[in-house]
N, C-alpha and C positions, 0 to 999 in steps of 0.2 A: 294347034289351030292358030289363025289370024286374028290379028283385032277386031277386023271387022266381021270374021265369022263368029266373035263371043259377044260382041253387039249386035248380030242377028240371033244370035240361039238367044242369046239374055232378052229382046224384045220378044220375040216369039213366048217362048215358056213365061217370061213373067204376065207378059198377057194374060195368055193361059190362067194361068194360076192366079190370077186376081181374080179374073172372071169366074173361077170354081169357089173361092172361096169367101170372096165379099159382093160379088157382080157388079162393083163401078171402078174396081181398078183402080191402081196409084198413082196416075197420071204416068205421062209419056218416059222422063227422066225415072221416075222412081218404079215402072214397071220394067223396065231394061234392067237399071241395078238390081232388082229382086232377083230376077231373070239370071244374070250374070251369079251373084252369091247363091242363087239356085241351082245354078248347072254344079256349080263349086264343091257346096249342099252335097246335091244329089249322088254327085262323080264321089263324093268320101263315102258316104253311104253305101252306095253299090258296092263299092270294093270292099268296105269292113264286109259287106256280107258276101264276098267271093264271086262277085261278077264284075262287070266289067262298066265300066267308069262313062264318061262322055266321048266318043270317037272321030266326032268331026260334027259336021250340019248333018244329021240324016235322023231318021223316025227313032230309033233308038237314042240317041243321046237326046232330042227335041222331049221326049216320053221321061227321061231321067234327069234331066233339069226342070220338067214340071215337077213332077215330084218332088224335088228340091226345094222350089220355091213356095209348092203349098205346103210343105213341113217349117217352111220360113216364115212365112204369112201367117199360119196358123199359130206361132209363140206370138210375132210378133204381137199380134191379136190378142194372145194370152196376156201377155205383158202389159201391152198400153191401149187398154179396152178406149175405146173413143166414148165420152158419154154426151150425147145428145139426142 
């Protein structure tokens, strides 16, 4: 894939997966990086378990980078609880 199709799939899913799992999002910069280490994420994931990775812009890899990024949000969350 292009650069600029892993900065569309990294905005699209990190969106996503802000929005499922804290609903205000990381702002603009830091839901693309989610996004992008989510596709990342998600593409290892898939394959350890015998399918098939991120394959360009389309519904299946958009659907495997979310997943990605809310297993990434979700430590991160673990790790560095915000308290206020």
């Amino acid at each position: 894939m292009s650069f600029v199709a892993w900065i569309v799939l990294g905005l699209i899913a990190g969106f996503i997966g802000s929005k499922v799992v804290n609903n205000t999002g990381e702002g603009l910069i830091g839901d693309i990086l989610l996004g992008i280490l989510g596709a990342v994420a998600g593409g290892w994931l898939f394959n350890s378990l015998g399918q098939p990775g991120v394959t360009g812009v389309n519904l299946y890899s958009i659907v495997v980078a979310v997943i990605g990024s809310i297993v990434l949000l979700m430590a991160y969350h673990l790790l560095f609880r915000r308290v206020g």
